[in-house]
N, C-alpha and C positions, 0 to 999 in steps of 0.2 A: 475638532472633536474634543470636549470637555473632557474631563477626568471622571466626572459622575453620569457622560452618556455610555450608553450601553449596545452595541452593535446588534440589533435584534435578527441573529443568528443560532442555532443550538448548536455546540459543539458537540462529538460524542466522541469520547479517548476510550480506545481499548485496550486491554491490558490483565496480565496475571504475572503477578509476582513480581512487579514493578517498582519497588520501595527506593529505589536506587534514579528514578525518572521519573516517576510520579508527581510531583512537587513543580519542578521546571516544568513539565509540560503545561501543567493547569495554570501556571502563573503564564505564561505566554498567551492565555486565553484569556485573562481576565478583563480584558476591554468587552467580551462578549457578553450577550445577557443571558444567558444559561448553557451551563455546563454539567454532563450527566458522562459518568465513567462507568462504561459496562464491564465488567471484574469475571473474572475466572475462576471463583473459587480460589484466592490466591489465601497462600498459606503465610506470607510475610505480613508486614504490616503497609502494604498497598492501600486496602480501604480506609483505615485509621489517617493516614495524611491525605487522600483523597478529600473527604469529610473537614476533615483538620480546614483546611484551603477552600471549601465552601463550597465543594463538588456536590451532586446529586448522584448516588451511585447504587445500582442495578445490578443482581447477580445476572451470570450466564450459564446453564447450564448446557451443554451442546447434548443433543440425543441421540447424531450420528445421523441425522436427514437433513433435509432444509426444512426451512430457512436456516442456512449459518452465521455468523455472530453479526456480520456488518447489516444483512435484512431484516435479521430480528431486531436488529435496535434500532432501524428504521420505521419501525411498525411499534415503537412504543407510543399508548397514551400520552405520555408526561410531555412528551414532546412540544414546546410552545411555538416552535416557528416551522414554518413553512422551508427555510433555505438551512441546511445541516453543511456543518464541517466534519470531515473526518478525520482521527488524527489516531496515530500510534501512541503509546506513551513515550519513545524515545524522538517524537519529532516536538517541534516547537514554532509558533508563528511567529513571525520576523515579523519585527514594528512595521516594515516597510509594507507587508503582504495586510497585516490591519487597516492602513490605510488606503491601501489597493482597492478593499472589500466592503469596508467605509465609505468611499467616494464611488463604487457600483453601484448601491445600494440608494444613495443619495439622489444619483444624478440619474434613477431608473434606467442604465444601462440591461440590466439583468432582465428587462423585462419579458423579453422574446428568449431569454436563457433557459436551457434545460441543466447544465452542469460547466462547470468548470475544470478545466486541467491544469494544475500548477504542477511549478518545478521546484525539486527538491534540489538543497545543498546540503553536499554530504561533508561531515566530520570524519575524517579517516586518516589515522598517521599520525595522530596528535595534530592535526589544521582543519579549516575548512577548506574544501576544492573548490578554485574558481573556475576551472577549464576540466577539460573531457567532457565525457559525453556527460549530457542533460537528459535525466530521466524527469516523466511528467506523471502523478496520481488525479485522478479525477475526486478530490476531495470534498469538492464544495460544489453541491448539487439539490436541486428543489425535489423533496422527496415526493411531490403529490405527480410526477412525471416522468422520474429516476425508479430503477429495480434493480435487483443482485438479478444477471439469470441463473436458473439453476442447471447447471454441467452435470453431465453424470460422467463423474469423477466419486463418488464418495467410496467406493471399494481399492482408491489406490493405496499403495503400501507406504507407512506410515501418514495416512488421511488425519487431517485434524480440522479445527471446528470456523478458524476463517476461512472466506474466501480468496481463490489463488491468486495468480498474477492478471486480473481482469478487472473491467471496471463496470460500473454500472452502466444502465441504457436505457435512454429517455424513451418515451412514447412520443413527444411532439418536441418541437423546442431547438435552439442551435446549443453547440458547445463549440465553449469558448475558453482560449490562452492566458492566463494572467502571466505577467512581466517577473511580477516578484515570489520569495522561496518561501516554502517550509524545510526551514534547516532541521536537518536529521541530525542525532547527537545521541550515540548509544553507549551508556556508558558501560556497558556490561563488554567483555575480554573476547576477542578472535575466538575463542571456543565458541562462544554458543554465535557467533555472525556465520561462523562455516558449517555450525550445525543445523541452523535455520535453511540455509543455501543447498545441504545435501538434502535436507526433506523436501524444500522447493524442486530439486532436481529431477527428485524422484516421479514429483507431480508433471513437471514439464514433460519427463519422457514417459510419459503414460500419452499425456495428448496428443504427442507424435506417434503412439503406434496405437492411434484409437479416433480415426478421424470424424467419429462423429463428433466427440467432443472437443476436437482440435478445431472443428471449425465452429462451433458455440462460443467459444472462447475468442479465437480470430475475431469473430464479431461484436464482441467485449471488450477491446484493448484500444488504446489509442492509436493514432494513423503510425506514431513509431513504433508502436509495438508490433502492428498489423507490418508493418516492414521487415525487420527485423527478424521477423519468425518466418521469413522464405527463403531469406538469403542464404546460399552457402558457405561452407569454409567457415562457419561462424564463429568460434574460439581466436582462430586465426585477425580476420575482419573485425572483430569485436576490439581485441588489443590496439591495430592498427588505425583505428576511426576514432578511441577513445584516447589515446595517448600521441598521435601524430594528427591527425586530421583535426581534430578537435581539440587542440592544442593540450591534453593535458602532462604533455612533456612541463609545462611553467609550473605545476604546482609543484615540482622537486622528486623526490623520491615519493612521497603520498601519493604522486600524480600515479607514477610506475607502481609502484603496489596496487591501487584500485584500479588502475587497466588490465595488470595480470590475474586480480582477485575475480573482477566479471569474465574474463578471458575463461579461468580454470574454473568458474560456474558451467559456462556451457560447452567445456569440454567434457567436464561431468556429466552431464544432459546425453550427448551423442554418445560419451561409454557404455551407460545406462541404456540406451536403446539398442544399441549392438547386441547386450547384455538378452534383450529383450528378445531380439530378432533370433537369434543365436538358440534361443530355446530353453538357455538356462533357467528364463524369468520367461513365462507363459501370459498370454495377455488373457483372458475370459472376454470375447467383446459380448454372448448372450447377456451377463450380470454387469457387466462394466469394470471387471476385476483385475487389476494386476499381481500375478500371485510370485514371489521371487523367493 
């Protein structure tokens, strides 16, 4: 791969208020032949180095219905290619995953492909983790056969304008594993990663006590996810598979921090539904509301 070819991919990085990852991320794309940052109305100077760094960049405004932020930027015009990456602003493509995607592309593997699942390597602790559990994003997907579904979730308590922990879903076509990561790297403080984590919590325990949309979703996630979300004892199970089974005892103490940080996510999740059940937090199933 030359230094002046161009991966004929569109990338699309989300993001508000970004100033502090913005930069890193676009530059880990730059083997790709367009790049378009869909922005939040961010009040830092996000857009300004977006642009700066040679991004194309789109506001978002979310209306509170769908499409939410990942469908609607699948559905934009400007769009030049057929095959979309999706990226956070705090994640970044590893050379190695370029070349992954690089030599797909080349050798018309992707042909009969509907989307891809890669795995993410997380920054946590000051290191990257090599061990523990391996979580997979369905990133990189052909959008003319890929779609966000739409969950009716938008009445849960603290709702905001992406979509949850789900992934897209082909109409035809296989999905497929890639080997190599998109390393995650946030450089923003344990405040706002646990405060991200109790909004997600909130959402998970909505679709536990709302099964229509518990199983919308089920059928949106990848085969670990679809696992994962049956098991019990899950707090418990979560630490022990991520930190002993899955060796993330080797990464040291980061290892033990990020198995007890997923651990006390869906310990949160099961409070939260007890919460729910209990009566204090009334579920609405007619409107889809969870009112606490």
């Amino acid at each position: 791969m030359s230094s002046n070819f161009r991966i004929p991919i569109t990338v699309l990085i989300l993001c508000k208020n970004e100033e502090k990852a913005i930069s890193d991320c676009i530059k880990s794309a730059s083997k790709f032949d367009q790049i378009i940052v869909i922005d939040s109305d961010s009040t830092d100077n996000t857009v300004a180095m977006a642009k700066r760094h040679g991004a194309e960049v789109v506001n978002f405004i979310w209306n509170g219905h769908y499409p939410k932020k990942k469908q609607w930027a699948l559905e934009l015009e400007q769009i030049r290619h057929d095959w979309v990456l999706f990226l956070d602003s705090d994640e970044r493509i590893s050379s190695e995953l370029s070349r992954e995607i690089f030599d797909s592309l080349t050798n018309h593997t992707l042909q009969k492909t509907a989307a891809i699942d890669i795995p993410l390597r997380y920054f946590f602790g000051g290191k990257y983790l090599h061990w523990g559990i391996k979580m997979y994003k369905r990133s990189l997907i052909n959008k003319k056969v890929c779609k966000f579904p739409e969950i009716e979730d938008l009445g849960v308590t603290n709702m905001w304008e992406v979509e949850g922990h789900y992934q897209p879903v082909p109409t035809r076509g296989e999905i497929r594993r890639f080997k190599n990561c998109i390393d995650h790297y946030d450089p923003d403080t344990l405040f706002d990663y646990f405060a991200r984590h109790n909004r997600y919590s909130d959402w998970e325990a909505f679709l536990i006590c709302n099964s229509r949309a518990l199983e919308q979703v089920r059928m949106a996630r990848t085969s670990q996810g679809r696992f994962f979300s049956r098991v019990p004892f899950k707090p418990i199970l979560i630490f022990f598979y991520s930190y002993f089974l899955k060796l993330g005892i080797f990464d040291g103490r980061a290892g033990l921090d990020f198995a007890l940080s997923r651990s006390f996510y869906y310990w949160q999740i099961e409070l939260k539904v007890r919460e729910i059940r209990r009566g204090r937090g009334a579920v609405d199933y007619t409107h889809g509301r969870t009112i606490l």
